[in-house]
C-alpha positions in Angstrom: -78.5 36.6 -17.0 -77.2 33.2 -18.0 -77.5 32.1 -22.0 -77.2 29.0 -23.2 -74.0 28.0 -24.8 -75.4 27.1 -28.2 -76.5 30.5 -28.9 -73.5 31.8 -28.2 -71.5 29.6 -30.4 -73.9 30.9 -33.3 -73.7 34.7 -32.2 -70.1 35.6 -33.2 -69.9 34.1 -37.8 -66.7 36.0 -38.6 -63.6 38.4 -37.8 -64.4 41.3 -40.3 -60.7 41.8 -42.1 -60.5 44.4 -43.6 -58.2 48.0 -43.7 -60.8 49.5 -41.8 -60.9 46.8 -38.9 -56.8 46.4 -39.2 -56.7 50.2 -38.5 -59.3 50.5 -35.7 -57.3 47.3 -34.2 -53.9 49.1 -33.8 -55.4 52.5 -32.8 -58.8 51.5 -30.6 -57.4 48.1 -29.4 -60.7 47.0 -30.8 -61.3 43.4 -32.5 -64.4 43.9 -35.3 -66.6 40.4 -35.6 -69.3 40.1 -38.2 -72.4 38.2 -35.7 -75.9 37.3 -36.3 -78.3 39.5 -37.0 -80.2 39.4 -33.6 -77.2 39.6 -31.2 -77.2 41.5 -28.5 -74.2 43.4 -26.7 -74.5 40.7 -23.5 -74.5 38.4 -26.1 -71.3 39.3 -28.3 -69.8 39.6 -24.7 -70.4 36.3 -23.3 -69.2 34.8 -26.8 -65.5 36.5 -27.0 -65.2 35.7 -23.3 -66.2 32.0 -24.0 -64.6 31.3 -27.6 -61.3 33.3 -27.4 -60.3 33.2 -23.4 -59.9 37.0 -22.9 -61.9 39.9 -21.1 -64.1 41.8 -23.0 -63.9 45.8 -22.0 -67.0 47.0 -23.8 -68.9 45.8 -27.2 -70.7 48.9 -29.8 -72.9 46.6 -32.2 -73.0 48.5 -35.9 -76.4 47.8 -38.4 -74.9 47.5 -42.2 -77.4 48.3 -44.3 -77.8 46.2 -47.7 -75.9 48.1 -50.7 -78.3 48.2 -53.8 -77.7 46.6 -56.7 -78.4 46.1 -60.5 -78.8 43.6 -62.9 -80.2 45.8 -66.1 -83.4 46.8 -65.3 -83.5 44.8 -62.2 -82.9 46.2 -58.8 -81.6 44.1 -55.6 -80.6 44.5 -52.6 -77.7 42.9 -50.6 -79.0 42.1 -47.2 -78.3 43.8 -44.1 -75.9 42.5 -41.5 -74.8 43.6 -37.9 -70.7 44.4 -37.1 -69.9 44.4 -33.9 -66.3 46.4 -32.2 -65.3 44.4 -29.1 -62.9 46.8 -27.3 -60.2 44.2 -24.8 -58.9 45.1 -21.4 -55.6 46.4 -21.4 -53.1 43.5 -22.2 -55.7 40.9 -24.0 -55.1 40.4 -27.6 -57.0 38.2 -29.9 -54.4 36.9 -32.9 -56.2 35.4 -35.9 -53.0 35.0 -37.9 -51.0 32.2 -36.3 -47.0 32.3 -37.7 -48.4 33.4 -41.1 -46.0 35.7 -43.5 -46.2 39.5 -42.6 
């Protein structure tokens, strides 16, 4: 299954930071991406591979629902978004923080 390179450059928008990703990233060795809406696991795959050099051991693709919101009598709701865990092979590392302070 080959897919085009443009749709993977839109798959993957951003790392999800957070102290729930920084934990699952020392314990699970997993790197957590916020991507589009209609990626798929293949998808997510072929886009760490391709954007950060490394090898990709397994992807698990998450649905956020929207939280629900109010403006006074007005109800909203956020939209929904898709979080993907990318778990590495054994002695790949993704670093998003290059030389920053600790």
């Amino acid at each position: 299954m080959s897919v085009n390179q443009e749709r993977l450059l839109q798959v993957l928008l951003a790392p999800q930071i957070s102290e729930k990703a920084t934990a699952v990233a020392e314990k699970n060795e997993q790197v957590v991406f916020r991507v589009a809406s209609s990626a798929t696991k293949p998808e997510v795959k072929a886009a760490v591979e391709l954007l950060f050099k490394v090898e990709v051991q397994s992807v698990q693709i998450l649905n956020v629902k929207g939280k629900v919101k109010r403006f006074g009598r007005i109800v909203g709701q956020r939209k929904g978004w898709k979080k993907a865990f990318v778990s590495l092979k054994p002695g790949q590392e993704i670093n998003f923080v290059d030389g920053g302070a600790a």
